[in-house]
C-alpha positions in Angstrom: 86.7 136.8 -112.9 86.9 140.7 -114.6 82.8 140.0 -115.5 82.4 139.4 -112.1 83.8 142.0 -111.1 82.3 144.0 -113.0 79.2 142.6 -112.2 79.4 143.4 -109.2 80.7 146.8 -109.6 77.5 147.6 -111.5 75.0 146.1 -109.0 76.4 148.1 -106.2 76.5 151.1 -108.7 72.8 150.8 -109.1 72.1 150.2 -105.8 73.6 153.7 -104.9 71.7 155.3 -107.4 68.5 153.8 -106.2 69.1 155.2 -102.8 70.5 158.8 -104.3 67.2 158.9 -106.0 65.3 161.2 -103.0 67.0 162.7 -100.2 65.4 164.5 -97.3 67.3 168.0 -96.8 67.9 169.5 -93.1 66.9 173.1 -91.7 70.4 174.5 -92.5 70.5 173.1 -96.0 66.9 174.5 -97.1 67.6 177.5 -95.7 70.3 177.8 -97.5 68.4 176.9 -101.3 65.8 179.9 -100.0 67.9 182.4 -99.5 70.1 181.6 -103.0 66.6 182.1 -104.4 67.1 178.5 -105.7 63.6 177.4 -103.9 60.6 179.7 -103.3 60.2 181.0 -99.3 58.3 178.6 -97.5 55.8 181.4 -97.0 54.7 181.3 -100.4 54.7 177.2 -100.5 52.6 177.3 -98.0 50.2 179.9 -99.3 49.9 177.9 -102.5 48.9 174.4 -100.7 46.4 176.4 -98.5 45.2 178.1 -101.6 44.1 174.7 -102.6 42.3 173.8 -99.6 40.9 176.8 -98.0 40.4 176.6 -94.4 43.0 173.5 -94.1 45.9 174.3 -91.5 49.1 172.4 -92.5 50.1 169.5 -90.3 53.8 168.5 -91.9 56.1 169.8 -94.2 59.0 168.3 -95.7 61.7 169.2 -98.4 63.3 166.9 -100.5 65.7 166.2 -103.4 64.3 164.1 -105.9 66.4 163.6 -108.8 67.9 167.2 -108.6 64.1 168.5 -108.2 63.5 170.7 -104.9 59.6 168.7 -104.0 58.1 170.6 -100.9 55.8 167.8 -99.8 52.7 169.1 -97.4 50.0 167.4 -95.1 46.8 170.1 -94.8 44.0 168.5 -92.5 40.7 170.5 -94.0 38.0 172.3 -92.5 36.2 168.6 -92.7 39.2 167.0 -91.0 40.1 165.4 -94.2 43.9 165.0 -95.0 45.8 165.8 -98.0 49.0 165.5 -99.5 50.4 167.8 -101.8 53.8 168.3 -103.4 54.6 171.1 -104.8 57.5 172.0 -107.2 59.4 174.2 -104.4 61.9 176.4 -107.3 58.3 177.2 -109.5 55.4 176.6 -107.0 53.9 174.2 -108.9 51.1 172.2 -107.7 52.5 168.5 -108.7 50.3 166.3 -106.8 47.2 166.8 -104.5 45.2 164.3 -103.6 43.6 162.7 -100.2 45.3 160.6 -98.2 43.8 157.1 -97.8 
């Protein structure tokens, strides 16, 4: 009966986890993280994804907590009307991923 229990226990523990592992944040709370100086200003997020794709205007944005990692997640559509998704590392500015979507 205690394995079982802790059985259990453990599958609902991971299952938690699973679900804590990215978490979309609200206005209020990235707000917040920018002024703190914890993430960059959106400004200069944005600035680096355009930087990739010059002439692209930025459809979405999105901020998210991914195993205690601020991603800033972008949609551009280019010049060509192409779309691409970026992530960017939003406390550095780092480019982490850039590629078209399919």
């Amino acid at each position: 009966m205690k394995r079982l229990i802790a059985l259990t226990t453990l599958a609902t523990l991971a299952s938690a986890a699973t679900m804590a592992q990215a978490r979309d944040l609200g206005p209020d709370e990235a707000l917040r993280l920018r002024d703190a100086g914890t993430i960059q200003s959106f400004e200069q997020l944005n600035e680096t994804a355009l930087a990739k794709h010059p002439g692209a205007r930025i459809e979405e944005t999105e901020l998210e907590d991914e195993y205690g990692r601020y991603i800033y997640q972008v949609e551009l559509r280019d010049a060509q009307g192409v779309q691409w998704d970026l992530e960017l590392d939003a406390s550095t500015g780092d480019v982490l991923k850039n590629h078209q979507d399919d």
